[in-house]
mmCIF file of the protein (N, C-alpha, C, O) and its ligand, coordinates in Angstrom:
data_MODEL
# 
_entry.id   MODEL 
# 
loop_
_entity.id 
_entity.type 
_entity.pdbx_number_of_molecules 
1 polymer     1 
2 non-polymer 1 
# 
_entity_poly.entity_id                      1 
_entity_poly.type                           'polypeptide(L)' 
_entity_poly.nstd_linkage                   no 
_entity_poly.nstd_monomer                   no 
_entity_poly.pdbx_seq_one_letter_code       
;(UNK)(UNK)(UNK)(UNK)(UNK)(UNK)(UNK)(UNK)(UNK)(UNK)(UNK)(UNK)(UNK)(UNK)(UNK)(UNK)
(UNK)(UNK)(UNK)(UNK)(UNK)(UNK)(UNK)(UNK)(UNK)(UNK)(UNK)(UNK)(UNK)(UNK)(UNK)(UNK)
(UNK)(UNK)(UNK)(UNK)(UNK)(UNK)(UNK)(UNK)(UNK)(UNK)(UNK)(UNK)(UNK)(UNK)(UNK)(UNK)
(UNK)
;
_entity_poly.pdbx_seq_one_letter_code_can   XXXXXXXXXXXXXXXXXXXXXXXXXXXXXXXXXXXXXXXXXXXXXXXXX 
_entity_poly.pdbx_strand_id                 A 
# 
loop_
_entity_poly_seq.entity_id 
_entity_poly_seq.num 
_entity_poly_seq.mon_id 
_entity_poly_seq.hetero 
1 1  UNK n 
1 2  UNK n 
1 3  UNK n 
1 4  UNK n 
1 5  UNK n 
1 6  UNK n 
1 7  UNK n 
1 8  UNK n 
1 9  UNK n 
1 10 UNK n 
1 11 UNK n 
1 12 UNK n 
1 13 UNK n 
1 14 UNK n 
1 15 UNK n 
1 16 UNK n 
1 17 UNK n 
1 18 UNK n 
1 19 UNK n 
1 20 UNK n 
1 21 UNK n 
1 22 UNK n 
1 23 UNK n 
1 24 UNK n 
1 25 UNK n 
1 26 UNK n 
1 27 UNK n 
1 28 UNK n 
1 29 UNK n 
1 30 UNK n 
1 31 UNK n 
1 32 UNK n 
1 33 UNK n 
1 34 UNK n 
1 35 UNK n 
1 36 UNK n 
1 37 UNK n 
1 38 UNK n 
1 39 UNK n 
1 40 UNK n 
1 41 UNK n 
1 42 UNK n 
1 43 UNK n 
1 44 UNK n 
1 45 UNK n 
1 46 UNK n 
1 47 UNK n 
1 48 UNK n 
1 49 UNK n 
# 
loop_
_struct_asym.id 
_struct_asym.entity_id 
A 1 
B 2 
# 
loop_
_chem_comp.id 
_chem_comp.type 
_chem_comp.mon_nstd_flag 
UNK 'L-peptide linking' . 
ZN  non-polymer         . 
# 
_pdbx_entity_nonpoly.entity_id   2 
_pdbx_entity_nonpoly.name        ? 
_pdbx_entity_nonpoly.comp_id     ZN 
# 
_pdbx_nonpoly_scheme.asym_id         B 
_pdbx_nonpoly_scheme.entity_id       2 
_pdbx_nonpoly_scheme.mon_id          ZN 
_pdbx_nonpoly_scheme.ndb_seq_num     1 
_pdbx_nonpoly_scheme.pdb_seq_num     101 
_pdbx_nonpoly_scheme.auth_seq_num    101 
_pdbx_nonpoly_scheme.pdb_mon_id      ZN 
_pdbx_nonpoly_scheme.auth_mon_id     ZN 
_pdbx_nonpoly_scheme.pdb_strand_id   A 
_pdbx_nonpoly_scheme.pdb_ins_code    . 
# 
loop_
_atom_site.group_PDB 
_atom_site.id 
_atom_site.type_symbol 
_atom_site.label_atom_id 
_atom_site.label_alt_id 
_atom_site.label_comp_id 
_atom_site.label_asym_id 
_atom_site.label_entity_id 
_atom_site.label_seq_id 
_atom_site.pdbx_PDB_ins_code 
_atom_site.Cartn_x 
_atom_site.Cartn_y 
_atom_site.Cartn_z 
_atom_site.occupancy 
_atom_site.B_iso_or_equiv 
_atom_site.pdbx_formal_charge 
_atom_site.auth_seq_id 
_atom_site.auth_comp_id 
_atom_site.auth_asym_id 
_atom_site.auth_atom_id 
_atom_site.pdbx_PDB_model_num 
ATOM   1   N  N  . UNK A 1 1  ? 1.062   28.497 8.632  1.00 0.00 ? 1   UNK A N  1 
ATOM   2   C  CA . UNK A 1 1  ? -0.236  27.836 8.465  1.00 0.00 ? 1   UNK A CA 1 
ATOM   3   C  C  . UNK A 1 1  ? -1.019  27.935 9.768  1.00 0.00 ? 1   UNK A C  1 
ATOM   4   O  O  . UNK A 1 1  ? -0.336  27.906 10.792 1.00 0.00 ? 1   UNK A O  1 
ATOM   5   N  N  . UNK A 1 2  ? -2.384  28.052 9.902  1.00 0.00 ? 2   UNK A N  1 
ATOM   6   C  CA . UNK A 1 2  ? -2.953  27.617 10.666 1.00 0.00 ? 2   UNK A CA 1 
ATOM   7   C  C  . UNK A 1 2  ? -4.436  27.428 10.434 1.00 0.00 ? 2   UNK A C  1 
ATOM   8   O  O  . UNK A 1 2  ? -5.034  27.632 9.377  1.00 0.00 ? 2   UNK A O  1 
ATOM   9   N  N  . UNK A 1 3  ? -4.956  26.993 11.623 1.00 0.00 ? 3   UNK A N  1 
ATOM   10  C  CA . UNK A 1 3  ? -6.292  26.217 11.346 1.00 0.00 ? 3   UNK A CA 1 
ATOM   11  C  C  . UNK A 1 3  ? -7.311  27.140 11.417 1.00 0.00 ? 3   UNK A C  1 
ATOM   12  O  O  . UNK A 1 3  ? -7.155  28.253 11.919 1.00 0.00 ? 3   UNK A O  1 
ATOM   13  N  N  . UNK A 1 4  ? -8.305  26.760 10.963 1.00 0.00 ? 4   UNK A N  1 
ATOM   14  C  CA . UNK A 1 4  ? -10.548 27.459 11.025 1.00 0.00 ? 4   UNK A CA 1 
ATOM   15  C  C  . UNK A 1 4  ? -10.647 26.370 11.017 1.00 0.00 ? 4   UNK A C  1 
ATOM   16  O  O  . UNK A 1 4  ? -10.082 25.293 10.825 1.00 0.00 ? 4   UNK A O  1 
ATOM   17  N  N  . UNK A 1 5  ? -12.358 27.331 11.523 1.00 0.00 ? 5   UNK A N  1 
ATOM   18  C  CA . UNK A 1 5  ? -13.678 25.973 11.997 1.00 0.00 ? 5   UNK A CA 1 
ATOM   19  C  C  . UNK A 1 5  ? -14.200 26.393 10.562 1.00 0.00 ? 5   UNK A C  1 
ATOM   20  O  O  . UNK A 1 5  ? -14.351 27.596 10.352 1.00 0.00 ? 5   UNK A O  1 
ATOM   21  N  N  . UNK A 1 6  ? -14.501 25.431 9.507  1.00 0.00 ? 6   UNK A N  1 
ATOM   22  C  CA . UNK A 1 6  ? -15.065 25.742 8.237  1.00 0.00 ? 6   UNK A CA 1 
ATOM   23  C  C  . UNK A 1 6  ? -16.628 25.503 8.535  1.00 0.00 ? 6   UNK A C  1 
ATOM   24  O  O  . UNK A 1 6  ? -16.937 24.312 8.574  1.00 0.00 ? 6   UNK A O  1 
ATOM   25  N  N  . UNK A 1 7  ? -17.678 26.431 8.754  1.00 0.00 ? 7   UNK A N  1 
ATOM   26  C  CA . UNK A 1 7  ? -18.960 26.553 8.450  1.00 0.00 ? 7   UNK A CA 1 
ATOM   27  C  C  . UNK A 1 7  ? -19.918 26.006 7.745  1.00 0.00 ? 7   UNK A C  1 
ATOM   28  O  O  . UNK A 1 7  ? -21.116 25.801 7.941  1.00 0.00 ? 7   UNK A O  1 
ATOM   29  N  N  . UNK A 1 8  ? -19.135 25.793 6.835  1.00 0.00 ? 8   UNK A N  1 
ATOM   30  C  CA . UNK A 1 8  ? -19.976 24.898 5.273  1.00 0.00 ? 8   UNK A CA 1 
ATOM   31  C  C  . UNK A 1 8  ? -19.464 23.184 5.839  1.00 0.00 ? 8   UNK A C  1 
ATOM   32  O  O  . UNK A 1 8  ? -20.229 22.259 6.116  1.00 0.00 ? 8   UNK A O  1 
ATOM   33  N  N  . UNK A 1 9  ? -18.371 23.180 5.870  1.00 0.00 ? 9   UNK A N  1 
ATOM   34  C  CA . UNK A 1 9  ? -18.378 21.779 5.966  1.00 0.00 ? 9   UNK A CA 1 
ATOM   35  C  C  . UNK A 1 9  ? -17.742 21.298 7.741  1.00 0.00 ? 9   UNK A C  1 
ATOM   36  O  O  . UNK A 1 9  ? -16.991 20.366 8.026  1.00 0.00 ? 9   UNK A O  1 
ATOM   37  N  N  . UNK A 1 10 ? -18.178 22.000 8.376  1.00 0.00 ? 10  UNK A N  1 
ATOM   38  C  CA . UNK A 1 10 ? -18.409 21.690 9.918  1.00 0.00 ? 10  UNK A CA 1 
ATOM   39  C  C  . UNK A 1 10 ? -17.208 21.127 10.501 1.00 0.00 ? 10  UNK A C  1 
ATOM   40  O  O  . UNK A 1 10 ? -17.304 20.381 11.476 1.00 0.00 ? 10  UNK A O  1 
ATOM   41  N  N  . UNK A 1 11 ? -15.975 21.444 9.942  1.00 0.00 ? 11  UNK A N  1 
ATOM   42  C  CA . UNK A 1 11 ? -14.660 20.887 10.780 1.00 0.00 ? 11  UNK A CA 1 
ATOM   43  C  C  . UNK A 1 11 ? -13.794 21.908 10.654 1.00 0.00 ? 11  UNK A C  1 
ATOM   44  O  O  . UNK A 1 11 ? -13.843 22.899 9.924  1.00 0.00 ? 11  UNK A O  1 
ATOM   45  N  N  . UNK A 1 12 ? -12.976 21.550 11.463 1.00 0.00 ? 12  UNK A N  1 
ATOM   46  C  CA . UNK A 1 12 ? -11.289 22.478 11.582 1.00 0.00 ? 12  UNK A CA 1 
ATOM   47  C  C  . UNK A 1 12 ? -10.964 22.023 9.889  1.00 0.00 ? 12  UNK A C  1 
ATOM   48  O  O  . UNK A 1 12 ? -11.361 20.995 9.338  1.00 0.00 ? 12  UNK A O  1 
ATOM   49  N  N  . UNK A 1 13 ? -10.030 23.247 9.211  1.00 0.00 ? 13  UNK A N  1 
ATOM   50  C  CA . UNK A 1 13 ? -9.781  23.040 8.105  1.00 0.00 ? 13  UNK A CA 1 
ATOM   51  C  C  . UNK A 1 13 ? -8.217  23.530 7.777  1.00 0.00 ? 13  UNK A C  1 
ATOM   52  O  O  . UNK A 1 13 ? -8.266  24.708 7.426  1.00 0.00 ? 13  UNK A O  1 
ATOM   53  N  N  . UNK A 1 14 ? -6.906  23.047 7.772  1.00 0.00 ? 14  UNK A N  1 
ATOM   54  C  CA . UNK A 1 14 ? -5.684  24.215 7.855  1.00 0.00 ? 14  UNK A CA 1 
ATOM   55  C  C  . UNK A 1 14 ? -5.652  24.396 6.626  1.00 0.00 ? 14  UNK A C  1 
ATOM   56  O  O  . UNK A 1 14 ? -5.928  23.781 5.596  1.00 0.00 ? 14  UNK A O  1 
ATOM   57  N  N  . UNK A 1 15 ? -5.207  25.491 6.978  1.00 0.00 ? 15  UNK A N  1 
ATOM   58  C  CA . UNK A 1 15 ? -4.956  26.685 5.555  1.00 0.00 ? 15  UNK A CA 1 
ATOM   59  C  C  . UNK A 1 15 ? -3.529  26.616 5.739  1.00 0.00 ? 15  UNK A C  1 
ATOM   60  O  O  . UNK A 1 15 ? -2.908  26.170 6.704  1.00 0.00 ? 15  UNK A O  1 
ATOM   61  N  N  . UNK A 1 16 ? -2.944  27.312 4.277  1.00 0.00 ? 16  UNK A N  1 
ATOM   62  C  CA . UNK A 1 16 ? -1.767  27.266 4.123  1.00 0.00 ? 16  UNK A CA 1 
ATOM   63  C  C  . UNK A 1 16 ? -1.549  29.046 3.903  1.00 0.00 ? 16  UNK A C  1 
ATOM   64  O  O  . UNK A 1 16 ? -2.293  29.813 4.515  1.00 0.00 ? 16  UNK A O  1 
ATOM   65  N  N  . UNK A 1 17 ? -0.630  29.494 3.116  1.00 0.00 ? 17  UNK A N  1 
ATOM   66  C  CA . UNK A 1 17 ? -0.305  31.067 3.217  1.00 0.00 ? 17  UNK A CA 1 
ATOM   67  C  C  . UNK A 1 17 ? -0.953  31.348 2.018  1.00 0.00 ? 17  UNK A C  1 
ATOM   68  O  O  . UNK A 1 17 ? -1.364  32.502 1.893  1.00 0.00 ? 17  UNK A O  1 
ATOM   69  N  N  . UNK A 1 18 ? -1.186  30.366 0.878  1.00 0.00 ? 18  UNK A N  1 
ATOM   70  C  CA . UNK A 1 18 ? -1.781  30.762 -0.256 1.00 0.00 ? 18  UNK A CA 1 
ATOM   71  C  C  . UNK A 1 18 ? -3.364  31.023 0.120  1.00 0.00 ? 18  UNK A C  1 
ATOM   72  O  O  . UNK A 1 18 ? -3.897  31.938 -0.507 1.00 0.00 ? 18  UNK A O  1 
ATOM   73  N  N  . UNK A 1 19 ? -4.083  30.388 0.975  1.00 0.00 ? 19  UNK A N  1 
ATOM   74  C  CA . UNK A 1 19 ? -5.436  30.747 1.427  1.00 0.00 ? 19  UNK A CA 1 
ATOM   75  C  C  . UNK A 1 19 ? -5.811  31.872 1.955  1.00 0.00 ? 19  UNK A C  1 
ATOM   76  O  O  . UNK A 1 19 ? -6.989  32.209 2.076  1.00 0.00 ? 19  UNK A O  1 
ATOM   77  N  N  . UNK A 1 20 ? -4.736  32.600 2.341  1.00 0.00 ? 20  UNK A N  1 
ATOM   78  C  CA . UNK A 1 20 ? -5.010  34.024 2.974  1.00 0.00 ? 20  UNK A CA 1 
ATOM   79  C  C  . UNK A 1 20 ? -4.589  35.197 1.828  1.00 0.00 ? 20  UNK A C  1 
ATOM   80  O  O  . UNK A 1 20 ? -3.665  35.402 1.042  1.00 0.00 ? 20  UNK A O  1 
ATOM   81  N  N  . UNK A 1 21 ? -5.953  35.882 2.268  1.00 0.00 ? 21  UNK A N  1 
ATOM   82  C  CA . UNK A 1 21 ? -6.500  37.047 1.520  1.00 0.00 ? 21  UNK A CA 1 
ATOM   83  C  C  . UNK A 1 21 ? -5.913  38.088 1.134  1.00 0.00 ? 21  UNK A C  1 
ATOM   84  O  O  . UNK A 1 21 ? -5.396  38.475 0.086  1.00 0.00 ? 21  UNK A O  1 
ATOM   85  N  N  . UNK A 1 22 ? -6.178  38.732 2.799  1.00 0.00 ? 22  UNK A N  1 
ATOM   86  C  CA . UNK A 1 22 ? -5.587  39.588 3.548  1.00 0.00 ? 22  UNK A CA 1 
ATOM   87  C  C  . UNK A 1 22 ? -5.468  39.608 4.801  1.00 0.00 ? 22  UNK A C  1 
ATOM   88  O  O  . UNK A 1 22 ? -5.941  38.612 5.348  1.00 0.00 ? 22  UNK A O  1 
ATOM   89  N  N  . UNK A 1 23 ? -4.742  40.819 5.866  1.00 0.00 ? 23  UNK A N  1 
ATOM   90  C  CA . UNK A 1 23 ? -4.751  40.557 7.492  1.00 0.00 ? 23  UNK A CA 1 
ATOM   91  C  C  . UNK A 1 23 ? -4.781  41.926 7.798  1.00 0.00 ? 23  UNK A C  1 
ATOM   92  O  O  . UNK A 1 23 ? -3.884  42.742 7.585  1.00 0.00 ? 23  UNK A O  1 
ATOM   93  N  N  . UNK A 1 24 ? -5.857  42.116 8.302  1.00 0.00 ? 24  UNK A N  1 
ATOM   94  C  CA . UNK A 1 24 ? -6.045  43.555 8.931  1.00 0.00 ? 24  UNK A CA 1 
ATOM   95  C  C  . UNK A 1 24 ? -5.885  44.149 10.427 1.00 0.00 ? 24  UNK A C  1 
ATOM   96  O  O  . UNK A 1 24 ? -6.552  43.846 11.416 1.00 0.00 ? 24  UNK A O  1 
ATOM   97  N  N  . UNK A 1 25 ? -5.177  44.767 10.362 1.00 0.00 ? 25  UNK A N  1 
ATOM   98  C  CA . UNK A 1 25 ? -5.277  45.076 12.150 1.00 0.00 ? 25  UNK A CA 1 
ATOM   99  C  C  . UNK A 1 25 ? -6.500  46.405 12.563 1.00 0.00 ? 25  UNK A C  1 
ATOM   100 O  O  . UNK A 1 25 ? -6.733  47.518 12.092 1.00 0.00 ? 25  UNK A O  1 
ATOM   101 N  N  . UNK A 1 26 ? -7.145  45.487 13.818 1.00 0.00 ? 26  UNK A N  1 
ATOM   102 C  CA . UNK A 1 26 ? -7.928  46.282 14.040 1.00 0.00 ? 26  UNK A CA 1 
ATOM   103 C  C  . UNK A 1 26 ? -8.100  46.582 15.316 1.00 0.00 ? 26  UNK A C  1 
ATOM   104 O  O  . UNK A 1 26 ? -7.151  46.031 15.876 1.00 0.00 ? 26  UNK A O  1 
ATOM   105 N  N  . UNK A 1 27 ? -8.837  47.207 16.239 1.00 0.00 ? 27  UNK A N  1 
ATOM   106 C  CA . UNK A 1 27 ? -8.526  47.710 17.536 1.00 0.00 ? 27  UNK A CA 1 
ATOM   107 C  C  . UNK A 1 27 ? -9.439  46.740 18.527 1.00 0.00 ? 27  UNK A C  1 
ATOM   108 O  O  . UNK A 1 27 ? -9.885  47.062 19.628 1.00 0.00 ? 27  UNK A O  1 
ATOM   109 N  N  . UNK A 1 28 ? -9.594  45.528 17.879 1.00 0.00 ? 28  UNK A N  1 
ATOM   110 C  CA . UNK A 1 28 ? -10.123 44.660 18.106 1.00 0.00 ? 28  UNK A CA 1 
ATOM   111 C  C  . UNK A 1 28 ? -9.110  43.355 18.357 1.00 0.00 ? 28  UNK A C  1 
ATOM   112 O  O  . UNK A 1 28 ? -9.158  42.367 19.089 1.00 0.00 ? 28  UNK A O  1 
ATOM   113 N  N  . UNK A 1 29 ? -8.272  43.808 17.478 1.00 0.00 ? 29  UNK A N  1 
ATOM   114 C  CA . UNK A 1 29 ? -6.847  42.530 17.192 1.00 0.00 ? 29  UNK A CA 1 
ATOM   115 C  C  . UNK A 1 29 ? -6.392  42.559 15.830 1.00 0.00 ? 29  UNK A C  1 
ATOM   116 O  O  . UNK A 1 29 ? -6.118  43.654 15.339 1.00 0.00 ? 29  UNK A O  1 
ATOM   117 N  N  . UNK A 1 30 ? -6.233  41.153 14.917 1.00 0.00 ? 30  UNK A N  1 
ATOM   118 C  CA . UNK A 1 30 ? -5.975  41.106 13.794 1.00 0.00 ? 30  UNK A CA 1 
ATOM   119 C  C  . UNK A 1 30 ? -7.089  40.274 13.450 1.00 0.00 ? 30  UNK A C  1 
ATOM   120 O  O  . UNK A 1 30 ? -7.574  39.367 14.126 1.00 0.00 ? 30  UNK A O  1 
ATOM   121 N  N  . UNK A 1 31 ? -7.588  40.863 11.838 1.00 0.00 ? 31  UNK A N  1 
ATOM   122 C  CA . UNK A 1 31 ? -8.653  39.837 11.220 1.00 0.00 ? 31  UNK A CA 1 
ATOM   123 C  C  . UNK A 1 31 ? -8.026  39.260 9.943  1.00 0.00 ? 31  UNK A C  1 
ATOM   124 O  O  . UNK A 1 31 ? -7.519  40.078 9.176  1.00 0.00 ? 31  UNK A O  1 
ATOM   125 N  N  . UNK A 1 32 ? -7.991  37.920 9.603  1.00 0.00 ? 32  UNK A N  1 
ATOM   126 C  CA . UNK A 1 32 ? -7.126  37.214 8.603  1.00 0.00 ? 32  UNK A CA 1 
ATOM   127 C  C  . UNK A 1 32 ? -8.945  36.962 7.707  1.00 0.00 ? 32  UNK A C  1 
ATOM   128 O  O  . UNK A 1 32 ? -10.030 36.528 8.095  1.00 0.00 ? 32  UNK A O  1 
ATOM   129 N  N  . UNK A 1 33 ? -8.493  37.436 6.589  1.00 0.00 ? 33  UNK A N  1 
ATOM   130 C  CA . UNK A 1 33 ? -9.416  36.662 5.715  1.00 0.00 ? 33  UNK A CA 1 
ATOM   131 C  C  . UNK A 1 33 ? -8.979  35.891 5.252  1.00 0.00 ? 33  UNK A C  1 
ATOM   132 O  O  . UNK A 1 33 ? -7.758  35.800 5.382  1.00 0.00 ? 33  UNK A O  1 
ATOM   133 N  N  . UNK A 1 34 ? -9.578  35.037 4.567  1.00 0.00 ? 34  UNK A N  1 
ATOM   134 C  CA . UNK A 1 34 ? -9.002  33.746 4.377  1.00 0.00 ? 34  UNK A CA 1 
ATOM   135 C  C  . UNK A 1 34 ? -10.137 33.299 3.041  1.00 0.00 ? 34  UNK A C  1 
ATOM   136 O  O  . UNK A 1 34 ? -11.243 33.833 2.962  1.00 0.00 ? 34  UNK A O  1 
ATOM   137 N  N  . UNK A 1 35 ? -9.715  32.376 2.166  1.00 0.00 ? 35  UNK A N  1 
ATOM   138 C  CA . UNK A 1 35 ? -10.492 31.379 1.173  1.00 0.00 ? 35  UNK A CA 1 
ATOM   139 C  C  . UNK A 1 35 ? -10.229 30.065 1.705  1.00 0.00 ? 35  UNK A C  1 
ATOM   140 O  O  . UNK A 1 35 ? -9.146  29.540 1.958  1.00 0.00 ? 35  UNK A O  1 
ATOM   141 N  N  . UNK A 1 36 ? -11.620 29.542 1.855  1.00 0.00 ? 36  UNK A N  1 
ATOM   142 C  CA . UNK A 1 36 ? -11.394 28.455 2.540  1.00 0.00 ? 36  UNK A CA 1 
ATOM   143 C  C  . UNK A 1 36 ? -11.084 26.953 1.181  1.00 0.00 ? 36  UNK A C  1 
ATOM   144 O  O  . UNK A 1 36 ? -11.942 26.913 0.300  1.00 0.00 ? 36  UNK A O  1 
ATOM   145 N  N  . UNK A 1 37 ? -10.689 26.578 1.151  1.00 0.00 ? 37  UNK A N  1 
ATOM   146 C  CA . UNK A 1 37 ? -10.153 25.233 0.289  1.00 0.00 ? 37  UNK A CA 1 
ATOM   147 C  C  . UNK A 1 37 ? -11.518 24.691 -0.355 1.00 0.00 ? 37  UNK A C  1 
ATOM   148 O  O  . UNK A 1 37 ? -11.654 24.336 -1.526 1.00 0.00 ? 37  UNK A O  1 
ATOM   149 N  N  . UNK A 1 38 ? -12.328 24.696 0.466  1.00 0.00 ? 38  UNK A N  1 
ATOM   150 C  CA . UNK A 1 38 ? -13.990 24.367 -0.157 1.00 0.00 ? 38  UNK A CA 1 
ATOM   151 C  C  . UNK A 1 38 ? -14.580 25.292 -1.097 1.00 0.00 ? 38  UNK A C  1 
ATOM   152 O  O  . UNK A 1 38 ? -15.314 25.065 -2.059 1.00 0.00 ? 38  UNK A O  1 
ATOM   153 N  N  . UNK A 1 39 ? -14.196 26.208 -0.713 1.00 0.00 ? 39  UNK A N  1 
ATOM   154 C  CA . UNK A 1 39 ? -14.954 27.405 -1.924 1.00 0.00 ? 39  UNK A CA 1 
ATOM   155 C  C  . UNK A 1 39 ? -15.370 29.066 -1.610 1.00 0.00 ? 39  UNK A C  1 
ATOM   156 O  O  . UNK A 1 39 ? -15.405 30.049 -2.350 1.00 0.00 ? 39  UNK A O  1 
ATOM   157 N  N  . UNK A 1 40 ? -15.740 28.828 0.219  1.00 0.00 ? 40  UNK A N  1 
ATOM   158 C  CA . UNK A 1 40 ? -16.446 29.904 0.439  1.00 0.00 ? 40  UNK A CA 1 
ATOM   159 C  C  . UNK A 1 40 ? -14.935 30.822 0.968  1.00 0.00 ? 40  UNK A C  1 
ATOM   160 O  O  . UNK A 1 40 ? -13.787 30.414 0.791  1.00 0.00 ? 40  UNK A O  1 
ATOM   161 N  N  . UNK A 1 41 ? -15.353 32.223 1.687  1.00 0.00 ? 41  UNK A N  1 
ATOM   162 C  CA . UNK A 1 41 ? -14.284 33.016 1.931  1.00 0.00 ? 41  UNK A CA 1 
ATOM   163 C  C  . UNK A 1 41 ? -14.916 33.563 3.749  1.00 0.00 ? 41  UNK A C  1 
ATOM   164 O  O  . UNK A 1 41 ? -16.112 33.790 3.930  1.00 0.00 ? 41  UNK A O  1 
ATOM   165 N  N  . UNK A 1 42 ? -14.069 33.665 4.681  1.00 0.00 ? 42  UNK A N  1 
ATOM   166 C  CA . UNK A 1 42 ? -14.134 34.081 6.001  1.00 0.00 ? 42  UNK A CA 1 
ATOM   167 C  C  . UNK A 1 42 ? -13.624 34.938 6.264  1.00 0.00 ? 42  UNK A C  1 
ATOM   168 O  O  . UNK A 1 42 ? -13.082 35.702 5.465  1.00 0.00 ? 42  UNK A O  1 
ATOM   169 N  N  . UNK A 1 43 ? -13.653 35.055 7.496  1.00 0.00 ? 43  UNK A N  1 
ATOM   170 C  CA . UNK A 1 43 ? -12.730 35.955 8.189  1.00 0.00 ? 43  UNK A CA 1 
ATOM   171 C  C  . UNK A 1 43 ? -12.239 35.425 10.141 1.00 0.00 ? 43  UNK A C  1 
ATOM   172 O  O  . UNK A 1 43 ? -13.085 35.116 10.980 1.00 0.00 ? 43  UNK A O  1 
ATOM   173 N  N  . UNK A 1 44 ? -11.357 35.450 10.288 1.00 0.00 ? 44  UNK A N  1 
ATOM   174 C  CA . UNK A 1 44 ? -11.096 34.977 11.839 1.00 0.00 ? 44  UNK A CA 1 
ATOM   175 C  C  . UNK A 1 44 ? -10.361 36.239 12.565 1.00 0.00 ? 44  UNK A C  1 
ATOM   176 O  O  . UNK A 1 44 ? -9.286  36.636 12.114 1.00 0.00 ? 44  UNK A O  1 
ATOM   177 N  N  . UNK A 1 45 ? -10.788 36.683 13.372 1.00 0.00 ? 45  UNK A N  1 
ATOM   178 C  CA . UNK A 1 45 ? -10.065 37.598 14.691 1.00 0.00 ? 45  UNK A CA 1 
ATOM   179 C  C  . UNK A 1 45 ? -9.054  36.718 15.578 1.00 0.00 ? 45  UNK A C  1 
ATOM   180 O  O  . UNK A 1 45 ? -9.580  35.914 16.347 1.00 0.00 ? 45  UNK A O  1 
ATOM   181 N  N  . UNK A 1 46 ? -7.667  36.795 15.543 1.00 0.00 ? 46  UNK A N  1 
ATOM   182 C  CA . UNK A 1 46 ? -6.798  36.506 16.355 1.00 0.00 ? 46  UNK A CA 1 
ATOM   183 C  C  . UNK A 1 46 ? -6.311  37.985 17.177 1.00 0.00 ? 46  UNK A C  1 
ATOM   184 O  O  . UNK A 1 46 ? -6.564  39.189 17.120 1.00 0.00 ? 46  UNK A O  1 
ATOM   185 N  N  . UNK A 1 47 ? -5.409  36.995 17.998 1.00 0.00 ? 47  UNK A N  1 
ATOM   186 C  CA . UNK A 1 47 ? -4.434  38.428 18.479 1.00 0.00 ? 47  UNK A CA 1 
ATOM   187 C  C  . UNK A 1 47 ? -5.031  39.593 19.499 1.00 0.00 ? 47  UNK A C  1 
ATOM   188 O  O  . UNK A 1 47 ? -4.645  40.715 19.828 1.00 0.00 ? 47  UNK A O  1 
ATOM   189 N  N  . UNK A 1 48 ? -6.371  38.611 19.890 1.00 0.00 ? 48  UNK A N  1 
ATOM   190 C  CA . UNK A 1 48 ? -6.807  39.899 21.121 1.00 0.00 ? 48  UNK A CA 1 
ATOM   191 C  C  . UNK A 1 48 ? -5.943  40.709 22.127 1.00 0.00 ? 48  UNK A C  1 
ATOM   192 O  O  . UNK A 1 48 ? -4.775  40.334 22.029 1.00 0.00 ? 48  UNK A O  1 
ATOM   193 N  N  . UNK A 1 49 ? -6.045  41.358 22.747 1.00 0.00 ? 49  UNK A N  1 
ATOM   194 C  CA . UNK A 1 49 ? -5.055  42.406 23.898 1.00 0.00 ? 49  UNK A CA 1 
ATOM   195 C  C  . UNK A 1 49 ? -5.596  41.855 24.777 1.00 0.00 ? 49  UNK A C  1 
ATOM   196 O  O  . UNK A 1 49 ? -5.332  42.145 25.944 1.00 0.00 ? 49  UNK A O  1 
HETATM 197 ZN ZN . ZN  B 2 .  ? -14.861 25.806 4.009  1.00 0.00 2 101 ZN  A ZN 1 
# 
């Protein structure tokens, strides 16, 4: 699990493993999409170098 800043409703929100999308690696890091519990869908960059 871990946490987002949810946009729509302006707080940290934890997600569980069922909220995630997909996780892409990119040469940027990793991007987790995610469905947020409210409704809408994101994306967060972890894992910088
Ligand atoms: Zn949300």
């Amino acid at each position: 699990m871990f946490d987002i800043f949810c946009p729509v409703e302006k707080l940290r929100v934890l997600l569980s493993a069922g909220d995630i999308l997909r996780i892409e690696r990119t040469d940027k890091g990793i991007e987790i999409h995610y469905r947020c519990p409210c409704g809408h869908e994101g994306m967060v960059q972890t894992g910088r170098k």
